[in-house]
Backbone bond lengths (Angstrom), bond angles and torsions (degrees), N, CA, C in turn:
res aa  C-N    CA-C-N  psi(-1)  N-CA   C-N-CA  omega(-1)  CA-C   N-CA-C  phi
1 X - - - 1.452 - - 1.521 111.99 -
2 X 1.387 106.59 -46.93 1.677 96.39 177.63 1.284 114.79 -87.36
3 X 1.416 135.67 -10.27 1.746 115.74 140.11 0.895 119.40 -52.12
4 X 1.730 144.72 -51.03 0.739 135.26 137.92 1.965 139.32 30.02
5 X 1.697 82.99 -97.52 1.420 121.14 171.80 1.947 105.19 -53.45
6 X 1.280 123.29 -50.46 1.049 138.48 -169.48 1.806 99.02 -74.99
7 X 1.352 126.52 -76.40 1.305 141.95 -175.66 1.640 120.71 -30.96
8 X 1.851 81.54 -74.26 1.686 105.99 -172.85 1.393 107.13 -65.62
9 X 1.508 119.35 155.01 1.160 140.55 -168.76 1.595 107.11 -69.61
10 X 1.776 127.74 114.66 1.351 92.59 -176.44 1.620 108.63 -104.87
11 X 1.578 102.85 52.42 1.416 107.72 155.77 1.662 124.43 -92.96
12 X 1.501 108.17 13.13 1.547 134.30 174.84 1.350 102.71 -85.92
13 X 1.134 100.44 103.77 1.631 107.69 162.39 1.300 112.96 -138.70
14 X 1.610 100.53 168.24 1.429 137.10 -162.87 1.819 111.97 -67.32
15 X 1.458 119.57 166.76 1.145 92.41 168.89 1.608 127.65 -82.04
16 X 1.092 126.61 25.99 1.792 147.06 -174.71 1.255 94.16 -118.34
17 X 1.851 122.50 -10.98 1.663 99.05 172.20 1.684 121.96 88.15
18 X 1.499 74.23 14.42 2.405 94.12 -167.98 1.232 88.78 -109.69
19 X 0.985 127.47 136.68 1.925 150.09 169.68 1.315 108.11 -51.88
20 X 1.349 113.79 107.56 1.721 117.67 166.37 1.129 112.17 -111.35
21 X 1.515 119.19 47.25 1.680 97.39 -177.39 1.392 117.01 -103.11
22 X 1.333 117.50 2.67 1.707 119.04 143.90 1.171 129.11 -61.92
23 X 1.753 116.62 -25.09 1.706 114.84 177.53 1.742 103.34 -99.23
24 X 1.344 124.56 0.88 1.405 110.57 167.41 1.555 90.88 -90.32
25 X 1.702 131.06 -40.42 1.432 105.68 -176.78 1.648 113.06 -57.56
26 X 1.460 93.70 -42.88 1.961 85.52 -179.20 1.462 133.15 -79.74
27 X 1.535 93.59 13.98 1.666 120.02 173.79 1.422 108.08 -86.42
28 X 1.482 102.67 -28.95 1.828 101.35 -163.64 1.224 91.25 -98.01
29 X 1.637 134.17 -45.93 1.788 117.62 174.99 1.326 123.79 -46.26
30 X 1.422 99.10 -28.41 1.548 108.26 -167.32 1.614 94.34 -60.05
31 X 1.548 94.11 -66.36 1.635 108.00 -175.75 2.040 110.06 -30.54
32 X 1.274 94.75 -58.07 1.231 110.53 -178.55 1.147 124.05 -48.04
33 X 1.252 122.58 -41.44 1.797 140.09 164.65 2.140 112.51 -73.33
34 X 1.371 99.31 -7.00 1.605 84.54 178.17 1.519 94.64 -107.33
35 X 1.377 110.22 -24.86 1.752 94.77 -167.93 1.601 107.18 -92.48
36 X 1.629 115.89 -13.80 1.167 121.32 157.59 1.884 120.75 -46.86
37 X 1.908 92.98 -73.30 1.328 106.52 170.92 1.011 143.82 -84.57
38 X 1.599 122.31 -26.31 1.157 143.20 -175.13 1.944 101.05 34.27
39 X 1.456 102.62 76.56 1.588 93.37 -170.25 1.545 116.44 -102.78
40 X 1.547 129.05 160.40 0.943 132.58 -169.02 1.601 125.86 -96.81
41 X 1.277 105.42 38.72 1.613 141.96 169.05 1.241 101.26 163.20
42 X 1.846 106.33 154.33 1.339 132.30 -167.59 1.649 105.65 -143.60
43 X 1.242 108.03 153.88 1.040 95.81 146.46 1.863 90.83 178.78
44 X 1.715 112.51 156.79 1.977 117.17 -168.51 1.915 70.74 -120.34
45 X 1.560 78.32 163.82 1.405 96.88 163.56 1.488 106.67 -148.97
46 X 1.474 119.82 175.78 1.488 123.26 -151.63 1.576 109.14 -154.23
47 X 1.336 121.35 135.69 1.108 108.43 163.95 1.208 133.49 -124.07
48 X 1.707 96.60 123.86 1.635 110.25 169.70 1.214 129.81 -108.91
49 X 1.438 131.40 32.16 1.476 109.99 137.71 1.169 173.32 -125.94
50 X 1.591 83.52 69.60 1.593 118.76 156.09 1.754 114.94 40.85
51 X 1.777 98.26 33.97 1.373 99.20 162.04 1.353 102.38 107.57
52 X 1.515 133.04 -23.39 1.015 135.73 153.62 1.591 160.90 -61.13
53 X 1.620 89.14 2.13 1.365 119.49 -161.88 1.421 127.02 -51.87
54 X 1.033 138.33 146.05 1.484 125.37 -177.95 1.418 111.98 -68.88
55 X 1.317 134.95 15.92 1.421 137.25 176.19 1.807 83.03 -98.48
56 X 0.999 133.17 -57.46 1.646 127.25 -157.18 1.562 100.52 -65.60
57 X 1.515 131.08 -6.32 1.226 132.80 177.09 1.408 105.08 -73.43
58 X 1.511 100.37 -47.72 2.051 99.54 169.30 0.866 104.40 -61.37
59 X 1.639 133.10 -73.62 1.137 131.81 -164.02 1.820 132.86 -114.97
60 X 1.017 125.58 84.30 1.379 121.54 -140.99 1.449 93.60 -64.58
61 X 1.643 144.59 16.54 1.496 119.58 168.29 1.376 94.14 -112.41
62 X 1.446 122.12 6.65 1.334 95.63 171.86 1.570 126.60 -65.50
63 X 1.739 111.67 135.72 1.500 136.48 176.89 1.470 92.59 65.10
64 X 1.374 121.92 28.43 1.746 122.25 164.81 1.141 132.53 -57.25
65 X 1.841 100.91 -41.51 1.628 116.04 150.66 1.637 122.37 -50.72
66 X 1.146 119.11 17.80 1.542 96.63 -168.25 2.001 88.03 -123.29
67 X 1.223 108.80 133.69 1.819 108.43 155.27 1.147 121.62 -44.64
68 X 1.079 117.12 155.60 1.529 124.93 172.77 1.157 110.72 -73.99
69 X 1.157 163.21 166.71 1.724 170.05 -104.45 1.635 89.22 -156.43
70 X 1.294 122.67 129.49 1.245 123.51 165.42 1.509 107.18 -63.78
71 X 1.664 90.08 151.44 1.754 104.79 166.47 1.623 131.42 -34.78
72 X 1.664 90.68 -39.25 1.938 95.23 -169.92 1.606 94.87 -90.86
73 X 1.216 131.11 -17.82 1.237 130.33 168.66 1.572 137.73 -54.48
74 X 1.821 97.45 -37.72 1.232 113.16 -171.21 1.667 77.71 -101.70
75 X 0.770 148.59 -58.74 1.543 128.12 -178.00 1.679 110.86 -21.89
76 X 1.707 96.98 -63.46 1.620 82.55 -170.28 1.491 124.10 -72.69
77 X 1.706 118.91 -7.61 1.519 117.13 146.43 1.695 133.10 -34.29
78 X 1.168 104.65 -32.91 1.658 115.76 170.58 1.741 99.25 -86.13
79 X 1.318 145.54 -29.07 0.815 138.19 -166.98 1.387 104.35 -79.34
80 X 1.192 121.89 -46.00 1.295 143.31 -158.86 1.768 96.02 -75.38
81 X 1.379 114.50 -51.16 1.501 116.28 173.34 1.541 104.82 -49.93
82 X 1.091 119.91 -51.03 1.553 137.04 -162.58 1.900 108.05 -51.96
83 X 1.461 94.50 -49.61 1.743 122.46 -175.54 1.841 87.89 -56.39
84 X 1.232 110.39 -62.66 1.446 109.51 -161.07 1.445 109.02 -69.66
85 X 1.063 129.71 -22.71 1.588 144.12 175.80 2.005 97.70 -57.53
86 X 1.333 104.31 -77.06 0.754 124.51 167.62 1.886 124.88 -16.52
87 X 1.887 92.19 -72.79 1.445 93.63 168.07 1.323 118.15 -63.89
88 X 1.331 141.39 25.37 1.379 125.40 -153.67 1.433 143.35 22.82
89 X 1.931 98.32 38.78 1.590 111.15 158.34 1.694 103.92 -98.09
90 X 1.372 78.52 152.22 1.747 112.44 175.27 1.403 106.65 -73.11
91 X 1.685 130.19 104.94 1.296 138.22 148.74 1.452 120.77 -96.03
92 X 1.884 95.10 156.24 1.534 85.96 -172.90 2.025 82.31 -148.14
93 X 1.322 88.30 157.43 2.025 102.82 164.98 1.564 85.26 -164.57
94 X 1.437 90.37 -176.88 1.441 126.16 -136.13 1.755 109.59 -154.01
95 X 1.340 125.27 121.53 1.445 127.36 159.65 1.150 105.56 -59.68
96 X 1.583 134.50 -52.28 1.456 137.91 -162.71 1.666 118.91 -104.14
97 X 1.583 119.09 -27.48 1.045 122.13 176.88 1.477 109.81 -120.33
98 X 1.493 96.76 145.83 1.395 101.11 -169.57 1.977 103.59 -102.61
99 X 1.123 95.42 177.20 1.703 128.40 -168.09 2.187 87.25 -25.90
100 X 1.324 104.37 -89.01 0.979 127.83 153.47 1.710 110.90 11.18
101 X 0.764 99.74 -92.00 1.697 118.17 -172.99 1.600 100.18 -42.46
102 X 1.723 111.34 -65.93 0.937 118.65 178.74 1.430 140.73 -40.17
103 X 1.521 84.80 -37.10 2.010 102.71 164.60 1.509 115.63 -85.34
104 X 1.173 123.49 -11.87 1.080 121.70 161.46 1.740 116.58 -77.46
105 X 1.137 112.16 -49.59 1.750 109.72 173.95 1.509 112.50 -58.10
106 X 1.219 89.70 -57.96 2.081 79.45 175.71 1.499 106.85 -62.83
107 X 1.164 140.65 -18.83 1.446 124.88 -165.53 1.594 91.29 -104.46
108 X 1.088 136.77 -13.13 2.016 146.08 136.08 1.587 103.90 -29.84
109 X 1.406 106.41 -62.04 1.226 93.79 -159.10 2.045 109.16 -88.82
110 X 1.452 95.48 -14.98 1.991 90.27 172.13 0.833 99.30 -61.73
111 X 1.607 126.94 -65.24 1.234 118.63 179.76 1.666 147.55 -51.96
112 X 1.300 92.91 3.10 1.865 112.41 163.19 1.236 110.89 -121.86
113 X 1.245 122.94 29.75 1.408 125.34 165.75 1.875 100.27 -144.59
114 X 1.474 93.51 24.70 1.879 90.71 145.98 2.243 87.83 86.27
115 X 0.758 123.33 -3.12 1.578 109.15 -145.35 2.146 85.88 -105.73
116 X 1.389 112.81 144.66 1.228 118.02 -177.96 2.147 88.69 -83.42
117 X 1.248 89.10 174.98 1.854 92.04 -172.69 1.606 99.04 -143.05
118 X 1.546 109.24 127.92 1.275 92.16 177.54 2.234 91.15 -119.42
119 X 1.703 101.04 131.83 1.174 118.99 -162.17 1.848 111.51 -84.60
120 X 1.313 110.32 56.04 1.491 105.58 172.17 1.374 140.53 -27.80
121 X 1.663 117.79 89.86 1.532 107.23 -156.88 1.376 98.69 -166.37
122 X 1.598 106.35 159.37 1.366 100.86 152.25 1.096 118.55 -119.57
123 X 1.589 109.38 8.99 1.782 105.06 -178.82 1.730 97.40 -92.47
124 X 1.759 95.74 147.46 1.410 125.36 -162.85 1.256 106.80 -84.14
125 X 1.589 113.97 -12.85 1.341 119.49 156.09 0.954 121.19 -70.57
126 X 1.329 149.72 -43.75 1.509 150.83 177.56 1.925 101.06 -38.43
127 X 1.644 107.33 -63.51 1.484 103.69 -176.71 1.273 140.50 -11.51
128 X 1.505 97.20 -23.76 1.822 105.84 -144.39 1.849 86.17 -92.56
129 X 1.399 119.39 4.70 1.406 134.23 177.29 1.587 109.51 -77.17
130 X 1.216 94.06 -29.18 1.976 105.67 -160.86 1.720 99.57 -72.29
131 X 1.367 92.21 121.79 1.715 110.51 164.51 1.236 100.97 -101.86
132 X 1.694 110.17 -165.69 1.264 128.04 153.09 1.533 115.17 -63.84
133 X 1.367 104.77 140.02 1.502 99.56 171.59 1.845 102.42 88.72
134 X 1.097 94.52 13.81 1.680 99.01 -169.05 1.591 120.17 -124.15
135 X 1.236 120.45 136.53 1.245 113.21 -175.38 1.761 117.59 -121.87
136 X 1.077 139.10 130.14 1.295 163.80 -156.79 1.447 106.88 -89.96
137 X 1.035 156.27 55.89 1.562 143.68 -150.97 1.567 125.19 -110.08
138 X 1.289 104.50 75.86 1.368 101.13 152.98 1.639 145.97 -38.96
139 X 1.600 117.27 71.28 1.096 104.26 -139.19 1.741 95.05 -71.89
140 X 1.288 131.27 -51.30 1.952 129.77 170.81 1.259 92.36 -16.97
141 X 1.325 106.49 -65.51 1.934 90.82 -158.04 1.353 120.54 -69.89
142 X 1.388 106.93 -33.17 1.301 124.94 -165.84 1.167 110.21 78.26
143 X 0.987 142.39 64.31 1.329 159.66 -156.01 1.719 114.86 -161.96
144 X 1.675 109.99 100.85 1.478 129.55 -162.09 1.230 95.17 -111.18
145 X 1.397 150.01 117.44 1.463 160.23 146.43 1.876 119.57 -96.76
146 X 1.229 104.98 140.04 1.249 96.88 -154.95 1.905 70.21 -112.85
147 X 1.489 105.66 -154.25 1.745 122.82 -159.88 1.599 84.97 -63.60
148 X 1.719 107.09 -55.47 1.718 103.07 -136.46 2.192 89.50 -77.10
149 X 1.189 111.39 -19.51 1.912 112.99 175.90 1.331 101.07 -92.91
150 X 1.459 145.69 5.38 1.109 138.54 162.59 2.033 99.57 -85.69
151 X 0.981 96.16 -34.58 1.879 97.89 -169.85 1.687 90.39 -92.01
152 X 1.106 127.07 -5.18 1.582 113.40 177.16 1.598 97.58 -87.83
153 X 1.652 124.14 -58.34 0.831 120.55 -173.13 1.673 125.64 -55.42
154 X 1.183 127.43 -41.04 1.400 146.44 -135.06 2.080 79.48 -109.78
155 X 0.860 109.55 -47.56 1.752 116.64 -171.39 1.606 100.47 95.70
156 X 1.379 134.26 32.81 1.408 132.41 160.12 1.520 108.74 -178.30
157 X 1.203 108.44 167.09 1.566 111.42 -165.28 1.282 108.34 -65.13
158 X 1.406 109.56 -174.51 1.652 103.82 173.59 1.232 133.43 -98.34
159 X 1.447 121.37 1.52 1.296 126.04 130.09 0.893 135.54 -66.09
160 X 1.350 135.29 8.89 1.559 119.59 145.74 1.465 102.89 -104.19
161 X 1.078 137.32 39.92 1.836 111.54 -167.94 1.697 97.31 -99.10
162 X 1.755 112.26 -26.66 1.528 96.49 167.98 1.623 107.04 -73.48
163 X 1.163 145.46 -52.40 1.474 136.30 -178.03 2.112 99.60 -50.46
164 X 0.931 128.92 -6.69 1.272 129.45 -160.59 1.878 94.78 -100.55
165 X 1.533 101.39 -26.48 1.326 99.92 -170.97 1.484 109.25 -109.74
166 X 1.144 115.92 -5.05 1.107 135.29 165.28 1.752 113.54 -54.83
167 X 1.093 125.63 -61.35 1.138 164.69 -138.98 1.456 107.34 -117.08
168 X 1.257 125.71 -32.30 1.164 130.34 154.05 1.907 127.34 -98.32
169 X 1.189 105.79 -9.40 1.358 116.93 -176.55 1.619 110.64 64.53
170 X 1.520 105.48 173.16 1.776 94.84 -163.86 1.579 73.20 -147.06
171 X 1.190 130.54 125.47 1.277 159.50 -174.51 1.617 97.55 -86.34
172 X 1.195 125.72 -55.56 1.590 141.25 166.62 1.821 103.41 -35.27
173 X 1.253 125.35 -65.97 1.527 135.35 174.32 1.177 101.89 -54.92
174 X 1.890 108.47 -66.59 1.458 99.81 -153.88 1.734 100.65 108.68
175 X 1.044 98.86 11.00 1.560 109.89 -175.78 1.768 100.89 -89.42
176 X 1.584 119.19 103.31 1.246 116.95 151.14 1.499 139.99 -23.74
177 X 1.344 122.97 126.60 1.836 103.89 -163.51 2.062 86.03 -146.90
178 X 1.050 108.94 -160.37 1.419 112.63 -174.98 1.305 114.14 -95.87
179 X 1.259 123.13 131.71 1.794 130.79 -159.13 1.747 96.60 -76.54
180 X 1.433 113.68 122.82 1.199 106.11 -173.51 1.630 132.60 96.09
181 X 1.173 120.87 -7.58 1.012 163.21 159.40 1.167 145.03 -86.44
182 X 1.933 118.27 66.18 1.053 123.80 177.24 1.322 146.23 -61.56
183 X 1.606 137.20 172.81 1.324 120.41 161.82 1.742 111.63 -63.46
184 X 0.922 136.40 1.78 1.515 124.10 -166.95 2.077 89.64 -108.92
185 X 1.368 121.62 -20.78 1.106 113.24 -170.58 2.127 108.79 -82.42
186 X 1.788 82.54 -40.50 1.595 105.46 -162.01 1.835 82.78 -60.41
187 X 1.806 118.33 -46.64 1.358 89.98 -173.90 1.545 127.82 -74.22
188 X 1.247 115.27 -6.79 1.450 118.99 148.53 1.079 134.53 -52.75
189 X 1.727 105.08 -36.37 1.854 84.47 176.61 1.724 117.43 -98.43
190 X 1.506 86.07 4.25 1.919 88.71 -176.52 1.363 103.27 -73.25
191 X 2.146 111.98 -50.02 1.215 92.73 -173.91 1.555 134.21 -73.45
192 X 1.642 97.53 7.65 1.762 110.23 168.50 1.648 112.33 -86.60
193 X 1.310 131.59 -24.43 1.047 136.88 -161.18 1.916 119.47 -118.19
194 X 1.702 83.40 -31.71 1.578 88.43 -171.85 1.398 114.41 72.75
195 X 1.225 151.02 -68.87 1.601 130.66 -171.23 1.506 90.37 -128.72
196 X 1.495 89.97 170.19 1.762 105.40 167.97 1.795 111.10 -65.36
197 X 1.059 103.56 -45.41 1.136 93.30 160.77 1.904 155.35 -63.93
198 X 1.251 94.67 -19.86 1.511 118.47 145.00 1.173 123.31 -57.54
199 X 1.284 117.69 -55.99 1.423 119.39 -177.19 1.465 118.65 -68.22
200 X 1.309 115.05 -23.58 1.386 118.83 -163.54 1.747 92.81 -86.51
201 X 1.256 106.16 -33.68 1.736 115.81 172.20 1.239 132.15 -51.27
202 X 1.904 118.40 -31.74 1.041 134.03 159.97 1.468 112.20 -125.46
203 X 1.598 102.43 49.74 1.654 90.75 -178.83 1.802 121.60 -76.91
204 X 1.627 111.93 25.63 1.344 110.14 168.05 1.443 110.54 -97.53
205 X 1.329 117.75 -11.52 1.585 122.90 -175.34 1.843 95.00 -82.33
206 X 1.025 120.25 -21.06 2.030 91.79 164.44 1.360 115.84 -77.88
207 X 1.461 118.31 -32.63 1.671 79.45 166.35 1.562 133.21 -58.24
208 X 1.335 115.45 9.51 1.349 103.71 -170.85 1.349 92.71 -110.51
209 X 1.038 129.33 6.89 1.969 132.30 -161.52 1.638 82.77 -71.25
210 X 1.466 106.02 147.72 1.506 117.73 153.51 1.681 125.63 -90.33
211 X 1.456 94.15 72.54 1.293 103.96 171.81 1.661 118.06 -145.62
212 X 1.608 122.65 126.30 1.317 105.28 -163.63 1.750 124.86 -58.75
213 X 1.340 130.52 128.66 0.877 152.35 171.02 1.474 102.60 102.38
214 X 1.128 136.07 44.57 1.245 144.75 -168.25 2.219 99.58 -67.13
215 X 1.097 105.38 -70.06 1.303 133.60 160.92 1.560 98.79 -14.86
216 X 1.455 120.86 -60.13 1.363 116.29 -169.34 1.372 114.35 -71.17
217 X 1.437 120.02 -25.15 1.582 123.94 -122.98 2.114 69.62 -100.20
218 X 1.483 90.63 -34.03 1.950 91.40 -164.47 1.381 95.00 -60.54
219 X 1.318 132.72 -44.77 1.519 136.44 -158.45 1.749 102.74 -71.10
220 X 1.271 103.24 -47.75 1.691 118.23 175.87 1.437 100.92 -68.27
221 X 1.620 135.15 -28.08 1.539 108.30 164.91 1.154 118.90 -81.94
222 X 1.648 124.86 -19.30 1.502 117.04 -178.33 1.619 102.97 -90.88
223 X 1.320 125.59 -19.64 1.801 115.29 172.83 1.896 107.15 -63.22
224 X 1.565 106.42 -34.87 1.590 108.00 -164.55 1.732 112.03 -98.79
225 X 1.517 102.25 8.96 1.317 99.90 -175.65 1.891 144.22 -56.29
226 X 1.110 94.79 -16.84 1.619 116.66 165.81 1.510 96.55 -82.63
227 X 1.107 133.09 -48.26 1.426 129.21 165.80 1.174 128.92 -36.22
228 X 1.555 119.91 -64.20 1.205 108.86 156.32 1.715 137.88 -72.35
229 X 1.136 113.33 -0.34 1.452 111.08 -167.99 1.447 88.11 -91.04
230 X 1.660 138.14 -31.78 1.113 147.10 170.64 1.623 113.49 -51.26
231 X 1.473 110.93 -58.45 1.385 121.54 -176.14 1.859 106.83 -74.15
232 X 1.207 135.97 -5.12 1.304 146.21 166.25 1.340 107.80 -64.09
233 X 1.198 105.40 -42.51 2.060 124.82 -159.12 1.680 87.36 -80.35
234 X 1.574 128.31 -9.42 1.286 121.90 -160.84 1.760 98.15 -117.23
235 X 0.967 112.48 -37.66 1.209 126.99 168.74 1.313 144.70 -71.65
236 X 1.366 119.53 -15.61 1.321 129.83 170.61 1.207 109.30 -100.24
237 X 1.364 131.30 160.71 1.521 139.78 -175.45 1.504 116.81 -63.80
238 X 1.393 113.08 136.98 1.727 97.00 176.29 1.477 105.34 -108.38
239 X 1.709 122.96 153.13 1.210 113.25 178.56 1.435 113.54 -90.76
240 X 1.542 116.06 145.15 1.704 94.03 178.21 1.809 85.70 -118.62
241 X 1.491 105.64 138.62 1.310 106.05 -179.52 1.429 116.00 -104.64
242 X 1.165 131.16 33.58 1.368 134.70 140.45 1.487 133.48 -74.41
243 X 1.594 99.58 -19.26 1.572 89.18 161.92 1.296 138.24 -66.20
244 X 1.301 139.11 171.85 1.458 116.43 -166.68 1.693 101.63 -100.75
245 X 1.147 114.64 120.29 1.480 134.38 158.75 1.585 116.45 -12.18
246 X 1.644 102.50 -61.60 1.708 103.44 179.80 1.072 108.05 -93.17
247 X 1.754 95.04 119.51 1.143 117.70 168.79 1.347 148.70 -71.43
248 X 1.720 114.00 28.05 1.143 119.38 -166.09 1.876 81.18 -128.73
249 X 1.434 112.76 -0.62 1.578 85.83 138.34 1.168 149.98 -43.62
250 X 1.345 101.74 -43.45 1.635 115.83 -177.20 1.525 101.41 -91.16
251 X 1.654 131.03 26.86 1.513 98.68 139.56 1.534 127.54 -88.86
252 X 1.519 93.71 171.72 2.127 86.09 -161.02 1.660 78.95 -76.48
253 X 1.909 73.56 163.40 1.576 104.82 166.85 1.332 108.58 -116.07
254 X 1.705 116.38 148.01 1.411 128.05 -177.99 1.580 101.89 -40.64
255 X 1.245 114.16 125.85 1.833 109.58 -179.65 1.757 113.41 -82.93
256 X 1.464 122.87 154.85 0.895 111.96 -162.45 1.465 107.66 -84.72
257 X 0.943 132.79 142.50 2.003 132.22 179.29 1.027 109.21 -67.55
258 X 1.472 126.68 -57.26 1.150 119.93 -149.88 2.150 106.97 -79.36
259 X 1.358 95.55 -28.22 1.503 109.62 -169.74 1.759 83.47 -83.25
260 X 0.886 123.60 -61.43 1.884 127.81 -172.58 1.720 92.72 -43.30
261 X 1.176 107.57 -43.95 1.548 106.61 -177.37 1.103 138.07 -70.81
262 X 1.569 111.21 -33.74 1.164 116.09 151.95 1.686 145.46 -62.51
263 X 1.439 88.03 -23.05 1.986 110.74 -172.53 1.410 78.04 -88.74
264 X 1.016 135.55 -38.94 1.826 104.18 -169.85 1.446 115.57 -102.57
265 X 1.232 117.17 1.78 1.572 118.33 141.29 1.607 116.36 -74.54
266 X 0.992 126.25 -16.51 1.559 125.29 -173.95 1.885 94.67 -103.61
267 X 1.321 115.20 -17.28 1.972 111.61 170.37 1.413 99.90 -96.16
268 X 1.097 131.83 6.17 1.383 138.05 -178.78 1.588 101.06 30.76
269 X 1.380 112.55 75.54 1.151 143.27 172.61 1.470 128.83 -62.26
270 X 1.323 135.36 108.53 1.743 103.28 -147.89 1.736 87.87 -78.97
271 X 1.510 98.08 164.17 1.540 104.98 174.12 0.946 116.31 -79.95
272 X 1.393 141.11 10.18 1.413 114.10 159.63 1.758 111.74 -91.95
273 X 1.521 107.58 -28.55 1.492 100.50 178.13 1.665 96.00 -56.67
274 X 1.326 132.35 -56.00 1.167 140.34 -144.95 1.672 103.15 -52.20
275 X 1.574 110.32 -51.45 1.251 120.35 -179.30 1.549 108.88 -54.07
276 X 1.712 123.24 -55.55 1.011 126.17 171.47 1.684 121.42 -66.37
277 X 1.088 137.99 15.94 1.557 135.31 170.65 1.602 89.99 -118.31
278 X 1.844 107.55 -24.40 1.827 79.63 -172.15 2.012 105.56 -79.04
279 X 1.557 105.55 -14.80 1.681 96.34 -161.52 1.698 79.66 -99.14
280 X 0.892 150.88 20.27 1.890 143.93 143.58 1.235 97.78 -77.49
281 X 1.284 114.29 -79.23 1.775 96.17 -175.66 1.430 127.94 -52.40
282 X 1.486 117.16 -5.12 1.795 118.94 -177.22 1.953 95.57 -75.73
283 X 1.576 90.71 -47.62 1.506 99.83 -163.82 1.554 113.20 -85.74
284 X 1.253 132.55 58.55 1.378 149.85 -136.18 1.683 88.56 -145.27
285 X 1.732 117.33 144.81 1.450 112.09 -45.55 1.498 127.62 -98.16
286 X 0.805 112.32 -174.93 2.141 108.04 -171.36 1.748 77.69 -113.13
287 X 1.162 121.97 -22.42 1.777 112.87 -151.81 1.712 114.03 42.78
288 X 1.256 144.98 2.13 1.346 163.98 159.77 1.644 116.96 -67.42
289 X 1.403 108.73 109.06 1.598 125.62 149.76 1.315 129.18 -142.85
290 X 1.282 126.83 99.28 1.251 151.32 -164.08 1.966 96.51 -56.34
291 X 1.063 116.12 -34.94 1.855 106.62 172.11 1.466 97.49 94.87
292 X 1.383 132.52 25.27 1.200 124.85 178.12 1.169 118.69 -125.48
C-alpha cells in the first residue's frame, strides 16, 4: 500500500473524487501474487493499532519516529480491506497486534498443519519465519529467498534474524540495539553463539573471537545488556490468539460478482486489470509455487 501511495499517480481517484492510488497499487500486487501463485490458502493482514500496540507497552518510543499516515491514506486502508473481502480473501488487523505478529500466527499455525508458507513482504523482519520448504518474497523487487538465500543474504539463519536485530537495533522501529554494533557483526556472533541467550552465557569467549575490535564489542555487550534483552521483547513475533487455529480458513472463497463489481466500478479500476483479477480469482487455487 505505501508503494503504492508513493509510486501511483495520486491523480487516481475514486468515484466520490477521493484518491485511490494506493488500492490500484495494492490491486496490481494482489493481481501479481495470484497469477504468480495462484495459492491454496490466503490470507493479508493490516495494521490498526494506531499507536497502541502491545510493543509500545514495553517500550513506549517504539516506531515513535515514524508520522502518522495521512487522512486520505488511512481511508484507502478500509478500501483495500474491502477489495479483499470482496475477492473472497481472508483479512485480519488488530487494536493490539500489529500486521507483523499476525503473519506470524497464521504462518504458526500452516506450519503445524504440515503446509509449506510462502511469507509476502518486504520487511526483513518477517524472514526470521522462513524454514525449509519456505519462501521469503519480495514481491517490488522480485526477489524470492527460500531458508538456505534467507541465511546467505541476512549473514545467519532465520532464527536468529530477530536476536540479530536485537543486538543491532532497527532504526526503521526505533528499536534500541548496541552502539557500535552492526548487522554484519550481530550475524557473527549469532552464528558463533546461536541465541542471545548463549552469548550472554559465554559472553567472555568474544573477546577471543578473531575479529578486529573483538575486545570492545564484549565490553559494549555487557555495558548495553538490559538494552538488548529489552529490544529482543521488540523484535521477535508476538502471538495473538484470536485468530482462528484452522487453517483452511484462509482458503479463498468464490468472490461475489456482483459486490466485486460494484467496488471496482466505484475504484475506477481500469478494465483491463479488472478483467485480469476477475479470471485469477475464477482460476483459484493451483496451491503451487515453485520459489523461483
Amino acid at each position: 500500500m505505501f508503494r503504492g501511495w508513493y509510486v501511483w499517480p495520486d491523480e487516481l481517484r475514486d468515484a466520490d473524487g477521493q484518491p485511490v492510488n494506493a488500492v490500484h497499487g495494492f490491486a496490481s500486487a494482489l493481481l501479481e501474487l495470484l497469477e504468480a501463485a495462484r495459492p491454496s490458502h490466503l490470507a493479508a493482514a493490516f495494521d490498526a493499532s494506531h499507536g497502541r500496540c502491545a510493543r509500545r507497552e514495553i517500550y513506549p518510543d517504539y516506531k515513535a519516529n515514524r508520522p502518522p499516515a495521512p487522512e486520505s491514506l488511512k481511508r484507502q486502508f478500509g478500501q483495500c480491506r474491502e477489495l479483499l473481502r470482496a475477492c473472497g480473501i481472508a483479512e485480519f488487523a488488530s487494536p493490539r497486534y500489529e500486521a507483523d505478529d499476525l503473519i506470524a500466527t497464521l504462518a504458526g499455525h500452516a506450519r503445524d498443519a504440515g503446509l509449506r508458507r510462502v511469507v509476502v513482504s518486504a520487511d526483513k523482519d518477517l524472514a526470521q519465519l522462513i524454514d525449509a520448504g519456505d519462501i521469503w518474497w519480495d514481491l517490488a523487487r522480485g526477489r524470492r529467498l527460500d531458508a538456505r538465500g534467507v541465511e546467505k543474504h541476512f549473514g545467519a539463519p532465520a532464527s536468529c534474524l530477530a536476536d540479530m536485530l536485537a543486538l543491532a537495533g532497527d532504526r526503521i522501529d526505533n528499536i534500541p540495539g548496541v552502539p557500535g554494533i552492526g548487522m554484519a557483526t550481530a550475524a557473527r556472533l549469532l552464528r558463533r553463539f546461536g541465541d542471545i541467550d548463549s552469548l550472554y552465557a559465554r559472553l567472555d569467549e568474544v573477546a577471543a573471537m578473531k575479529f578486529r575490535g573483538a575486545a570492545r564489542v564484549r565490553a559494549l555487550l555487557d555495558e548495553y545488556r538490559d538494552s538488548v534483552l529489552l529490544a529482543r521483547r521488540l523484535t521477535h513475533a508476538l502471538h495473538d490468539d484470536s485468530l482462528p487455529a484452522d487453517i483452511h480458513a484462509l482458503r479463498p472463497r468464490p468472490p461475489c460478482a456482483q459486490q466485486l463489481a460494484a467496488l471496482l466500478d466505484r475504484l475506477r479500476l481500469p478494465l483491463a486489470q479488472r478483467e485480469r483479477l476477475t479470471a485469477a480469482l475464477d482460476h483459484r487455487p493451483a496451491g503451487h509455487f515453485d520459489g523461483r
